[in-house]
C-alpha positions, -999 to 999 in steps of 0.1 A, spaced: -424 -670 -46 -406 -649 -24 -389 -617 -29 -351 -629 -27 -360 -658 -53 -372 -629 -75 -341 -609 -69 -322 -641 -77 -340 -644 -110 -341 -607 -122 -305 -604 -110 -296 -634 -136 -316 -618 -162 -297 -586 -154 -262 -602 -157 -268 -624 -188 -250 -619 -222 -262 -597 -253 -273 -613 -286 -241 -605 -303 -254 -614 -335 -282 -585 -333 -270 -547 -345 -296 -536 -320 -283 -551 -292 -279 -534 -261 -269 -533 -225 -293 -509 -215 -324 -530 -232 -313 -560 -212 -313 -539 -183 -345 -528 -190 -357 -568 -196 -349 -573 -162 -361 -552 -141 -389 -562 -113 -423 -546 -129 -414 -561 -166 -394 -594 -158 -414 -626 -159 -416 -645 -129 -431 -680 -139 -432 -703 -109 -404 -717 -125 -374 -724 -101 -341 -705 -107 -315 -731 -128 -282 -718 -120 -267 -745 -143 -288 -730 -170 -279 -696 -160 -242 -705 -162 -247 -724 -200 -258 -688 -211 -233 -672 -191 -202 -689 -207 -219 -686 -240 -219 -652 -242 -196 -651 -275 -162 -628 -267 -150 -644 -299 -128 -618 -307 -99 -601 -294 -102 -572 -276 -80 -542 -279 -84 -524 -242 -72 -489 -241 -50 -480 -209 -84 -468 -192 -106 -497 -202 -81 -521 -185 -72 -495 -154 -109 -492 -149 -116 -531 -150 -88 -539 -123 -104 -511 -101 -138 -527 -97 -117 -565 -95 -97 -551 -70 -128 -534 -51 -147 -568 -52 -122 -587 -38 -120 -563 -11 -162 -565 -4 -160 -602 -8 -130 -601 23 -157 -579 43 -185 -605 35 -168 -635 37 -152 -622 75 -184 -611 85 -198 -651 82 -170 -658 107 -183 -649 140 -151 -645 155 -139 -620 134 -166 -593 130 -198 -585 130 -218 -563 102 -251 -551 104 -276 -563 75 -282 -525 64 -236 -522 55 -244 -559 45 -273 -547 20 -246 -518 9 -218 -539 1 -238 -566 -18 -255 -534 -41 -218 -526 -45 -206 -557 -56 -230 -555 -82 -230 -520 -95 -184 -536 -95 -196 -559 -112 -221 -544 -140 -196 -519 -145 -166 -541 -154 -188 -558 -179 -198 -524 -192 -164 -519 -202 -159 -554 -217 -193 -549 -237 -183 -517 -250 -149 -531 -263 -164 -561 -277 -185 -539 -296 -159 -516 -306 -140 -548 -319 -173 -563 -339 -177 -520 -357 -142 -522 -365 -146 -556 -381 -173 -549 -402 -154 -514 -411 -126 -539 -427 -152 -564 -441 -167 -535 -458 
């Protein structure tokens, strides 16, 4: 298997949804699933449909009350990951410009550290929303 199938993999691992349903669920344990030295790699290929099943199952069945800087902080990283994906998407065009695979390697890192941060905040309020939930229950 080669090492951008790998990356593939763990980097779907990394971005799937918590177990909702678990008190001990957590962000940093699933971060911790998928990381390279503990993530299984069966020769299994990669199923992106799969991957988007889990995805869009994830369970934001609530609503979710953002604070002014949970919502700021979101369209930040939107606004910087549209601006990465311009750069990417103008570098493919070989009229426009050309970028090196080293600034190419940068700006895909920072599209995901956008990206894993945006659903930080989400996880946090959805969290915050499931507490205060079980507060009223109580």
């Amino acid at each position: 298997m080669t090492s951008k199938t790998n990356a593939a993999r763990v980097a779907v691992k990394a971005a799937a949804c918590l177990d909702t349903s678990s008190d001990t669920a957590s962000l940093d344990t699933t971060r911790a699933d998928s990381m390279p030295g503990t993530a299984d790699h069966d020769e299994q290929p990669l199923d992106i449909h799969d991957a988007y099943r889990q995805h869009k199952s994830c369970g934001f069945t609530r609503d979710l009350p953002l604070t002014e800087w949970e919502a700021q902080a979101i369209n930040a990283r939107l606004y910087g990951l549209s601006a990465i994906s311009a750069l990417l998407i103008g570098s493919d065009d070989d009229e426009s410009f050309k970028l090196g695979a080293w600034i190419k390697g940068g700006l895909h890192n920072a599209l995901c550290a956008l990206a894993e941060d945006a659903q930080d905040v989400l996880h946090r309020a959805n969290v915050k929303a499931a507490n205060a939930e079980k507060g009223s229950a109580a």
